[in-house]
MARSE-417357 format. One record per residue (C-alpha): residue in three letters; chain; x, y, z. Coordinates in steps of 0.05 Angstrom, whole numbers, plus 32768, in hexadecimal, padded with zeros to 4 digits. Example, Ala and Ser with C-alpha at 12.3 -4.5 7.8 and 13.67 -1.06 7.14 Angstrom:
REM residues 2
PT res chain east north   up
PT ala     A 80F6  7FA6 809C
PT ser     A 8111  7FEB 808F
This chain:
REM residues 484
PT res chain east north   up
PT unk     A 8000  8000 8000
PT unk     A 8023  804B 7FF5
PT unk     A 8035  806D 802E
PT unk     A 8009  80AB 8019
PT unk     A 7FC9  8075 8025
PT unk     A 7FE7  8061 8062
PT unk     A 7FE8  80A2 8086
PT unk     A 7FA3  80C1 806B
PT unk     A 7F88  80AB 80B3
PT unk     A 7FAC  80D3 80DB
PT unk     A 7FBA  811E 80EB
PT unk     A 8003  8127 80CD
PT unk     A 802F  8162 80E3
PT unk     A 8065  815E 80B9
PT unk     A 8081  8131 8080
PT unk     A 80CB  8130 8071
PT unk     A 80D9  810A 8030
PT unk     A 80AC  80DD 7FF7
PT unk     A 8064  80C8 8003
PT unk     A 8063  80A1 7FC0
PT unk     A 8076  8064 7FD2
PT unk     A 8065  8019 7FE8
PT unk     A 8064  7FFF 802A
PT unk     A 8066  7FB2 802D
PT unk     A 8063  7FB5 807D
PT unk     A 8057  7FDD 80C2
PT unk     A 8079  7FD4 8103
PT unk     A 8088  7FEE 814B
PT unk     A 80B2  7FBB 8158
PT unk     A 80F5  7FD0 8137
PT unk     A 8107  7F85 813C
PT unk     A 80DA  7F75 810D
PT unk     A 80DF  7FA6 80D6
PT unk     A 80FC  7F91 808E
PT unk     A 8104  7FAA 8049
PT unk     A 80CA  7FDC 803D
PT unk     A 80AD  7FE1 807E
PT unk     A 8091  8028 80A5
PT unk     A 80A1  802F 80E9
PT unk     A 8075  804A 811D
PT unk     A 80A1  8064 8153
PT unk     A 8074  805D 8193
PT unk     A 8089  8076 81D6
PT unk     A 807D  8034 81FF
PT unk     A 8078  8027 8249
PT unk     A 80BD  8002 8245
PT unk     A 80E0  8020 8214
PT unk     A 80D6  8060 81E0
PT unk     A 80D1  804B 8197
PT unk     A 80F9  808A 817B
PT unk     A 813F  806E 8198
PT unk     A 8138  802E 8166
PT unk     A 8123  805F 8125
PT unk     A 816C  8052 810B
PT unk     A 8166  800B 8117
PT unk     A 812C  8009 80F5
PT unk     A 814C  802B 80C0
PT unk     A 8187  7FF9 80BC
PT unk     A 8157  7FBB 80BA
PT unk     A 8132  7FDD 8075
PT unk     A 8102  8010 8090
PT unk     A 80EE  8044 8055
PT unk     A 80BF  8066 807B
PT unk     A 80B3  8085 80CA
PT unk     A 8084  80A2 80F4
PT unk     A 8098  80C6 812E
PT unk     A 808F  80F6 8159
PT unk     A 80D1  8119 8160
PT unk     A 80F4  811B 811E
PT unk     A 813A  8103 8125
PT unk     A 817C  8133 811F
PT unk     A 8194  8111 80DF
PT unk     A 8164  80FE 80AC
PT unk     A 8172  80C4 8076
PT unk     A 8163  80E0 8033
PT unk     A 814A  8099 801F
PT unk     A 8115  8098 8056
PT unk     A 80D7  80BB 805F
PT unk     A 80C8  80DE 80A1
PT unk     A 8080  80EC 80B6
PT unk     A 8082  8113 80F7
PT unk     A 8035  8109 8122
PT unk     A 8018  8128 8166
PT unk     A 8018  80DF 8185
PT unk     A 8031  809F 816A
PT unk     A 800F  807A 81A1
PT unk     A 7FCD  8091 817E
PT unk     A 7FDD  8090 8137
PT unk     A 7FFB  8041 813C
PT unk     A 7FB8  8024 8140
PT unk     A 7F97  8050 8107
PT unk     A 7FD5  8043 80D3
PT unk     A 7FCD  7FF6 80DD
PT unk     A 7F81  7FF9 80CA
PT unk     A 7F8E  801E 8098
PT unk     A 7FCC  7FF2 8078
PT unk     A 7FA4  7FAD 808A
PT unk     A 7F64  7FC9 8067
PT unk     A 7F3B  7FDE 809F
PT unk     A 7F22  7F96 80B4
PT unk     A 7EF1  7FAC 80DC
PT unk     A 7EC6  7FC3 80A7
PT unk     A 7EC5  7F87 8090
PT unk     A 7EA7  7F60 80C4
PT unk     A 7E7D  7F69 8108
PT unk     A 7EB6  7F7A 8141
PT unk     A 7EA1  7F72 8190
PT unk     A 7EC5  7F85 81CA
PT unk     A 7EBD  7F6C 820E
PT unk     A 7ED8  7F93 8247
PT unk     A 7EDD  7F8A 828F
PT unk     A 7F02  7F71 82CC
PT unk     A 7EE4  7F2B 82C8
PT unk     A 7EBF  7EFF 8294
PT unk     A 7EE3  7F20 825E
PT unk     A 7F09  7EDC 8240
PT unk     A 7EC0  7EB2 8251
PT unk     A 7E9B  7EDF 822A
PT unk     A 7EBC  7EEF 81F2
PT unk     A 7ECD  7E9E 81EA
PT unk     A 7E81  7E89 81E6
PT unk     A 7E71  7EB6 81BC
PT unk     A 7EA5  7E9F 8188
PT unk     A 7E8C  7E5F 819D
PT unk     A 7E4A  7E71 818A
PT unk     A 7E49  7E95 8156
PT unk     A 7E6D  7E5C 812E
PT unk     A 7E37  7E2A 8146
PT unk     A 7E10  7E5E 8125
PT unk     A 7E36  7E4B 80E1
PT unk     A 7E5C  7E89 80D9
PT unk     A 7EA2  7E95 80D6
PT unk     A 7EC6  7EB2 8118
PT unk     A 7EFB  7ED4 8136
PT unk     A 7F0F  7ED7 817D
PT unk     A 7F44  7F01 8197
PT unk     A 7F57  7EEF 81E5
PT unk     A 7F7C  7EE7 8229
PT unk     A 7F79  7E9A 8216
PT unk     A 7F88  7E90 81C7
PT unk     A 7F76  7EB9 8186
PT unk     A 7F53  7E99 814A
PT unk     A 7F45  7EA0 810C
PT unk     A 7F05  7E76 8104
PT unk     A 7F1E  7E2B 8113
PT unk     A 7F6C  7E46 8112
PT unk     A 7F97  7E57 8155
PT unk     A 7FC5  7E90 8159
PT unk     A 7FEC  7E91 81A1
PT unk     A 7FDD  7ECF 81CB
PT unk     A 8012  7EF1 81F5
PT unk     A 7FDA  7F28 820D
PT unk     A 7F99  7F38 8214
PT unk     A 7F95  7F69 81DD
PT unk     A 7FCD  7F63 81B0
PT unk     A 7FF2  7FA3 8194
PT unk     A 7FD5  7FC7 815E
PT unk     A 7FF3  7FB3 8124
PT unk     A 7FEE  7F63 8138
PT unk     A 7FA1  7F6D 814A
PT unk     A 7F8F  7F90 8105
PT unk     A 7FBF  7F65 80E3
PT unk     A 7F93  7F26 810E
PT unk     A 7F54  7F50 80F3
PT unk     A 7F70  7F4F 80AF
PT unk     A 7F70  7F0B 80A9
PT unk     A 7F30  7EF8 80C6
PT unk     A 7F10  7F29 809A
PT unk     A 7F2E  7F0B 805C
PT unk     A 7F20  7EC5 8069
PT unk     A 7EDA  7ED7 8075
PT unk     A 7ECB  7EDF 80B5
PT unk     A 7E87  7F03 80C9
PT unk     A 7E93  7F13 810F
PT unk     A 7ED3  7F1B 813D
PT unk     A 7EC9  7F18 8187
PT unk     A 7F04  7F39 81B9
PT unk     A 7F1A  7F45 81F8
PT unk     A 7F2E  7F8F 8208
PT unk     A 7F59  7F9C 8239
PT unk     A 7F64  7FE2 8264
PT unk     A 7FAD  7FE4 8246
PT unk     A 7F8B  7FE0 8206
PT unk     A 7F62  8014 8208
PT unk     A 7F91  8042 8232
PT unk     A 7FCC  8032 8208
PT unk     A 7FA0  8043 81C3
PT unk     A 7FA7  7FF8 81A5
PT unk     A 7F63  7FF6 8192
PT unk     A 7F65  803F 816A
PT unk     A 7F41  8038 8128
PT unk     A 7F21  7FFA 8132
PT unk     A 7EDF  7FFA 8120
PT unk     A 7EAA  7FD5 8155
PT unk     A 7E65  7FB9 8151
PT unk     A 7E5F  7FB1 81A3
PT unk     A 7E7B  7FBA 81DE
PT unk     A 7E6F  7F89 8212
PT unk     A 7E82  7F9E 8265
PT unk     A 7E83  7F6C 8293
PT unk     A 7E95  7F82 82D5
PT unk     A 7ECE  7FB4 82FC
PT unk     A 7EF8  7FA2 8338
PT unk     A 7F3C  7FB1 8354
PT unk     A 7F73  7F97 8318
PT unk     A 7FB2  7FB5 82F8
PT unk     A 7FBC  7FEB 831F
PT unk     A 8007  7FDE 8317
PT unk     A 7FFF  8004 82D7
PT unk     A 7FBE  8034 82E0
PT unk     A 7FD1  8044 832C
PT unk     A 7F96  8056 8339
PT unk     A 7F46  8030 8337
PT unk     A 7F24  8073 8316
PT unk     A 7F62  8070 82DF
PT unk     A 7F49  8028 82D3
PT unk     A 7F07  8032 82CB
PT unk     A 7F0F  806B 829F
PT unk     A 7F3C  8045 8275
PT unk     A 7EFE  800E 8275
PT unk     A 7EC8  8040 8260
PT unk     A 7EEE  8069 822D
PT unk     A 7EE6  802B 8202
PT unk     A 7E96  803B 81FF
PT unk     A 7E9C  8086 81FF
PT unk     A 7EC1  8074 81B9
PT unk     A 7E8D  8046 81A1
PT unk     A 7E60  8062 8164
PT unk     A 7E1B  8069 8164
PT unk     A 7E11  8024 8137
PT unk     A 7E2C  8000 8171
PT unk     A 7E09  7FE0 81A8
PT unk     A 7E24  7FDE 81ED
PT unk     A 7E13  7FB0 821B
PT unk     A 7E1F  7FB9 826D
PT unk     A 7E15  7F91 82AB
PT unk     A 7DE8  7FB0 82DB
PT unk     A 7DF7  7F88 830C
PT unk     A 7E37  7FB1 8310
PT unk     A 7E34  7FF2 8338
PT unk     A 7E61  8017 82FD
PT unk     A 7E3E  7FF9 82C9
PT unk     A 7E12  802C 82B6
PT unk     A 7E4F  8061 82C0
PT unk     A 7E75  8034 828D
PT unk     A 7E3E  804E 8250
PT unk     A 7E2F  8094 8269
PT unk     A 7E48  80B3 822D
PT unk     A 7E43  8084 81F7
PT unk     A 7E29  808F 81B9
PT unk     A 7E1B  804A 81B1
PT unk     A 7DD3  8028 81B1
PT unk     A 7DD7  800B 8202
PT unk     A 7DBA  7FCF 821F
PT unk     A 7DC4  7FA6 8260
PT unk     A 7DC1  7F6D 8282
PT unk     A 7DBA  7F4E 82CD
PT unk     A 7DAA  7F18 82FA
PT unk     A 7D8D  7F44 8328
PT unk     A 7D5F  7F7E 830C
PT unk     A 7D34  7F7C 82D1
PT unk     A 7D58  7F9D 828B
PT unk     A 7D59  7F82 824B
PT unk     A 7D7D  7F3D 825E
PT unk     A 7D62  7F20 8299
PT unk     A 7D7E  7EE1 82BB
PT unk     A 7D77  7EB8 82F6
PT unk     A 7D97  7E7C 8310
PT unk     A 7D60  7E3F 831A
PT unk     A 7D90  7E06 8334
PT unk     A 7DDD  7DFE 8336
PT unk     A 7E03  7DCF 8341
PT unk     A 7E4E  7DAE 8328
PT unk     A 7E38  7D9A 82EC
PT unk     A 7E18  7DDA 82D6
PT unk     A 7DDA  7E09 82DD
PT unk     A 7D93  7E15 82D4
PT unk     A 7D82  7E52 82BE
PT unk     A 7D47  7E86 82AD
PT unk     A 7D59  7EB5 8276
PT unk     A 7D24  7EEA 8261
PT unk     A 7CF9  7EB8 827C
PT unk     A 7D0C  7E76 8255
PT unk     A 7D2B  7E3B 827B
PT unk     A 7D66  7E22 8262
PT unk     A 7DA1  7DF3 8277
PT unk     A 7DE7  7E08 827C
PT unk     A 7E24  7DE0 8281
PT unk     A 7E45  7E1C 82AA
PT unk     A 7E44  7E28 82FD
PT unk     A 7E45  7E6B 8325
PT unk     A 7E1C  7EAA 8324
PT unk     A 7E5E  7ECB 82FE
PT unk     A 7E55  7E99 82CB
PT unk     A 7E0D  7EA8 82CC
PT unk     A 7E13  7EF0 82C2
PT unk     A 7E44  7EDD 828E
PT unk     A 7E1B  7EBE 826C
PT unk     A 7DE5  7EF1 8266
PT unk     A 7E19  7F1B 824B
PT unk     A 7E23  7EE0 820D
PT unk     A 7DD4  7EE2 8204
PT unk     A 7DD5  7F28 8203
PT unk     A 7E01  7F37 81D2
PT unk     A 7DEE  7EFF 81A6
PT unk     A 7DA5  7F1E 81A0
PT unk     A 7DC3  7F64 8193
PT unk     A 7DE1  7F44 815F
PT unk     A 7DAB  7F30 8139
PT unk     A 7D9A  7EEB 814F
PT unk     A 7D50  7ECC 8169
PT unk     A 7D51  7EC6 81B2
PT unk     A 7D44  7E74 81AA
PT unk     A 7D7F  7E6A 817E
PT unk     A 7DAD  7E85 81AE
PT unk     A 7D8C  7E64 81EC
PT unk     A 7D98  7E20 81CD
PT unk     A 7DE6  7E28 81B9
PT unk     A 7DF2  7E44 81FD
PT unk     A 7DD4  7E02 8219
PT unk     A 7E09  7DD9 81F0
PT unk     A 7E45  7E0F 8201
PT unk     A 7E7F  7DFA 8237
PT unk     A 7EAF  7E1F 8260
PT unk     A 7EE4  7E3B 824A
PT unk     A 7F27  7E21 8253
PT unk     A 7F43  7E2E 82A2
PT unk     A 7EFC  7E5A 82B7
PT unk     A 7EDA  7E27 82E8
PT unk     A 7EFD  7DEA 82CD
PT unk     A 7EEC  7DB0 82FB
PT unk     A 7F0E  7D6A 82FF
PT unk     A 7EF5  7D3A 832B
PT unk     A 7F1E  7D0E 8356
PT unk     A 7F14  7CC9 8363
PT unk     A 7F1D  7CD0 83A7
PT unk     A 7EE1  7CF7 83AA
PT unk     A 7EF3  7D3E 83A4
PT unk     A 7EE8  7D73 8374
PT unk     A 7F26  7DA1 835A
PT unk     A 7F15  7DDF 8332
PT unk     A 7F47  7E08 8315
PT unk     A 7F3D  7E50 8301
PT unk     A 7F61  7E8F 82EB
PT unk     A 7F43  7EB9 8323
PT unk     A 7F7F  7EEF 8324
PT unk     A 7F57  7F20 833C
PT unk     A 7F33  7F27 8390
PT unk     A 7EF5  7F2C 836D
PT unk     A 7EF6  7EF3 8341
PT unk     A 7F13  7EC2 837C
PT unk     A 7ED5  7ED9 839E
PT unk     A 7EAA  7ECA 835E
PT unk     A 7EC1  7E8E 835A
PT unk     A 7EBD  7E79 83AB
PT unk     A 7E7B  7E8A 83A9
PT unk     A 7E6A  7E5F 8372
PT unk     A 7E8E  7E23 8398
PT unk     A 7E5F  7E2F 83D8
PT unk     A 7E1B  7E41 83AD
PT unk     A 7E28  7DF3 838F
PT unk     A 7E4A  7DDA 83DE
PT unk     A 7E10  7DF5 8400
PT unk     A 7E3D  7DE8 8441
PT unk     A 7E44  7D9B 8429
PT unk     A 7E97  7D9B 8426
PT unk     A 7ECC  7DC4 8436
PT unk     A 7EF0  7DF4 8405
PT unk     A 7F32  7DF2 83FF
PT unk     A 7F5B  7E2F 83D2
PT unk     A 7FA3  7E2D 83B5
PT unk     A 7FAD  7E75 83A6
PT unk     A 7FE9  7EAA 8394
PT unk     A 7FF5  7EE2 8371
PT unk     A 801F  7EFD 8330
PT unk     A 805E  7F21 833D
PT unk     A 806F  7F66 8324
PT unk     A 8020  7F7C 831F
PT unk     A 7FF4  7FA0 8352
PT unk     A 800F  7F8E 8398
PT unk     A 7FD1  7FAD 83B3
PT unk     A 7FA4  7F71 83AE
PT unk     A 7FDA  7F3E 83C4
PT unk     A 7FBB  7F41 8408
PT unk     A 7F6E  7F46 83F1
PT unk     A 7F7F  7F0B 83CA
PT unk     A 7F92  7EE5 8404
PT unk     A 7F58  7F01 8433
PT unk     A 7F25  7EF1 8408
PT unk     A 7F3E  7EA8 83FB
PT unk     A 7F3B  7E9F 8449
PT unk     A 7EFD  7EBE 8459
PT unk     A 7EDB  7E83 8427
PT unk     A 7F01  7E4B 8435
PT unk     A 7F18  7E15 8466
PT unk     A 7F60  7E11 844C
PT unk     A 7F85  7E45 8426
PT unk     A 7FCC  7E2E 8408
PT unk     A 7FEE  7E77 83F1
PT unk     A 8022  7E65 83BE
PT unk     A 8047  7E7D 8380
PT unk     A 8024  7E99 8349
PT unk     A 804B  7EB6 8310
PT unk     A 8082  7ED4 8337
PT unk     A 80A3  7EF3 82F5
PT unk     A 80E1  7F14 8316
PT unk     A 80C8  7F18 835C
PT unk     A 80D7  7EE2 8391
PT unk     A 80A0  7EBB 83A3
PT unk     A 809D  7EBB 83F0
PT unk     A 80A5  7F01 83E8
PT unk     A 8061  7F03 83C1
PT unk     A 8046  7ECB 83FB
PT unk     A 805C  7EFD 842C
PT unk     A 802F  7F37 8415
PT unk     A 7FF8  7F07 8407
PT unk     A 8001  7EE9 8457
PT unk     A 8001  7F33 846A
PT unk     A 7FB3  7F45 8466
PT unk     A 7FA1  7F01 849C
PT unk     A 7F96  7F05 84DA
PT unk     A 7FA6  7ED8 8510
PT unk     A 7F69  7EAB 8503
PT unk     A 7F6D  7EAD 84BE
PT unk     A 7FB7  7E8B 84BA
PT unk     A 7F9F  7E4F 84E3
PT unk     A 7F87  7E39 84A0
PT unk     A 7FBC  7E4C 8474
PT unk     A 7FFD  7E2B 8464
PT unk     A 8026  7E4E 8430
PT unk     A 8048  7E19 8403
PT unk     A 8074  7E4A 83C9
PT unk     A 807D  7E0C 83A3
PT unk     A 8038  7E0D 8378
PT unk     A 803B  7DC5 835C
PT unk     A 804C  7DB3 83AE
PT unk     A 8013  7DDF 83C7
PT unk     A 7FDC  7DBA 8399
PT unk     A 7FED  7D73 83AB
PT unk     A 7FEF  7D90 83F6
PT unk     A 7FAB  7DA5 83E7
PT unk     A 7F90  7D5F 83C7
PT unk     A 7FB4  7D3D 8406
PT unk     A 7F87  7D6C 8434
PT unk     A 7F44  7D59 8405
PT unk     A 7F14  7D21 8416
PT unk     A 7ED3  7D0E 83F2
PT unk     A 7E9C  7D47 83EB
PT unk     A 7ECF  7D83 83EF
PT unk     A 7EE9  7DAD 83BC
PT unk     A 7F38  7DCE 83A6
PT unk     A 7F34  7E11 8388
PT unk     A 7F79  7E1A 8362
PT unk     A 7F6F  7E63 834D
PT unk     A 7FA7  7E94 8329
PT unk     A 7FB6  7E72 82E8
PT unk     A 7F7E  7E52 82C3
PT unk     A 7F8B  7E41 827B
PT unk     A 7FD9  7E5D 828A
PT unk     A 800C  7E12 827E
PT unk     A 8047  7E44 829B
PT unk     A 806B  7E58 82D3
PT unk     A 808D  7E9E 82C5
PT unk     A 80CD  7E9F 82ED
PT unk     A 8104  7EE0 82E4
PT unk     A 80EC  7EE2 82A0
PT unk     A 80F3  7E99 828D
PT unk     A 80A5  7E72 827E
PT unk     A 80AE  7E2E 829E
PT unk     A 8075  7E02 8289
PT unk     A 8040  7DFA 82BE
PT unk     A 8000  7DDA 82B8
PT unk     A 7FCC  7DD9 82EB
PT unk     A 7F9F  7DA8 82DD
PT unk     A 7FDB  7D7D 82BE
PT unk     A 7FF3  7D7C 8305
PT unk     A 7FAC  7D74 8324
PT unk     A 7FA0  7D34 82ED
PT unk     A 7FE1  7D1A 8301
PT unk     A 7FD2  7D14 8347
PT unk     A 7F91  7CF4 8343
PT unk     A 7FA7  7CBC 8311
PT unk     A 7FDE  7CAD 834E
PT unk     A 7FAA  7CB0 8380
């Protein structure tokens, strides 16, 4: 595509050299860059993109956008000088891929929780209803029936509309994705075009990078202050900000709730381990799914769906036949009795989600028994909520490593162990070896109770001073029952 196309979409203030020419690539990665490429110098959180220009340069960049020109300009390279790189990153890479989302119907969940459930059943879905999907998430990103591994929860901009891209030429009709508060804060999802905006819920998270709870939900809601009028948005009510999170959207707004009557109504009939009966804008249908987060999630799937277009009874029945997705409420069940569930509550919130789903289906029948940590290098804030809330809904709580990254673990343990009190740590032990702590914990289990192993979900790694060890677990959890 020539570079004069490219750079239509944003506001240029200067341009040092020749427009007239073809671009075979665009990167902000100066690793990346060959013969041909532009160059979007971004100012990162790590590291600024304008100290690799002459890299870029070296490795075959003919073209760069920056903010600061540099001192010595190459006479074979053309230099566009913009306000904010950071901004214009995500509306050159629509542009250059062909401005995917044009092409196809593009929803965007948001939220503290739910985020990776949500967006996965209705991929799901959605090819069940024959169509062909995209998913972009926490978990995996696909293009229909294809996998792409997934480093984050929104990729950078040029990977996500190159992802878009792709689905849109091999025919995809709708793309479902998570979108992330880094996302929106850090511009990745400029010039993307969306059909919905989906928000789940808002509690305490990654306040290691938006320092403070009113920064993170502003980051949340700008995403539907920037949705256009042809969009719906769709909000739980149930959720004391959610009707803050649409206040000034231009989109057409909708919501959903297990608890007040809106658009999409549910309410939880029976639960139980193997799933749940539920009432949904009164219709009765069967769920393979537990928990009143699940429930609400759920809601959030049936909403959207119908926003979308489809008959209430179409979606009812494929949400019947849906399962969980991979590490959110995954239970195996040992033959000693006992029932291990392994989640990727990370957050206080969701460990309290998913405790209270344990003891709606318990009903006081076993005792509960959580392996818990926390992630190193993120929000030290909620180590010890982490660790209070695990205690104040169990009978055992084993605090252990979680991701320490390039922290030490008892040093993470130790903040966690900080917000007990006396009574609390009768029932703790605090086991920094995580494969140790979970046989501890099936060693402590007899028939009727149930092991929470919460942090890491779908993760199969262990990331230790920078190194990913593989770590799986429910391959350590299926291990121990086939030896018991």
């Amino acid at each position: 595509m020539k570079l004069e196309n490219i750079i239509e979409s944003v506001n240029v203030c200067e341009i040092k050299g020749n427009v007239d020419k073809e671009i075979a690539g665009i990167q902000m990665d100066s690793r990346l860059v060959e013969a041909g490429h532009l160059f979007v110098a971004v100012k990162g959180t790590q590291t600024d993109g304008h100290a690799y220009i002459e890299k870029a340069i070296e490795k075959g960049a003919s073209a760069i956008v920056c903010e600061t020109l540099p001192d010595t300009l190459n006479e074979h390279v053309t230099y566009i000088r913009v306000a904010d790189t950071e901004d214009a990153v995500g509306k050159l890479a629509t542009t250059f891929y062909g401005d995917p989302t044009s092409k196809l119907d593009l929803v965007g969940v948001t939220g503290t929780n739910g985020k990776t459930t949500i967006a996965t059943l209705l991929y799901n879905m959605f090819r069940k209803f024959g169509y062909k999907v995209g998913l972009l998430s926490t978990v995996c990103n696909y293009i229909d029936g294809e996998a792409i591994p997934t480093d984050h929860t929104t990729p950078d901009p040029i990977t996500l509309n190159r992802l878009l891209g792709r689905m849109a030429d091999e025919g995809c009709k709708y793309a479902f994705m998570e979108v992330s508060s880094h996302s929106v804060a850090q511009k990745r999802i400029g010039g993307l075009k969306f059909a919905g905006g989906i928000f789940t819920n808002i509690t305490r998270d990654h306040l290691d990078y938006h320092k403070t709870f009113e920064n993170y939900l502003k980051a949340k809601k700008a995403f539907f202050d920037n949705l256009p009028k042809t969009a719906f948005a769709l909000t739980n009510a149930d959720d004391k900000n959610g009707s803050v999170m649409v206040q000034n959207t231009k989109a057409k707004i909708a919501t959903y709730s297990l608890r007040t009557l809106c658009e999409f109504k549910g309410k939880v009939l029976e639960d139980g381990f193997e799933g749940m009966l539920m009432d949904i804008n009164n219709r009765e249908v069967n769920v393979q799914f537990i928990g009143r987060f699940n429930a609400s999630n759920l809601l959030a799937v049936y909403g959207a769906a119908c926003l979308l277009g489809k008959q209430p009874e179409d979606v009812l029945l494929i949400l019947s036949t849906l399962r969980p997705v991979a590490g959110r409420f995954d239970a195996l069940r040992s033959k000693k009795g006992y029932t291990a569930i392994v989640d990727y509550a990370h957050t206080p919130d969701a460990l309290v989600n998913v405790l209270n789903a344990i003891h709606e289906v318990l009903k006081g029948r076993g005792r509960v028994i959580t392996v818990v940590g926390a992630g190193g290098n993120r929000d030290k804030g909620k180590r010890p909520i982490m660790a209070q809330e695990a205690a104040k809904q169990s009978d055992r709580v084993i605090i252990t490593s979680d991701n320490p990254r390039f922290e030490e673990p008892q040093d993470i343990i130790n903040d966690m162990l900080a917000g007990l009190t006396k009574e609390d740590m009768d029932k703790v032990l605090s086991i920094a070896d995580r494969k140790e702590a979970i046989r501890t914990a099936c060693m402590l289990a007899q028939a009727g109770d149930v092991i929470l192993v919460a942090g890491k979900g779908h993760e199969n790694y262990q990331e230790i001073k920078g190194v990913k060890h593989h770590f799986d677990d429910k391959e350590v959890l299926a291990e121990i029952f086939d030896n018991e």
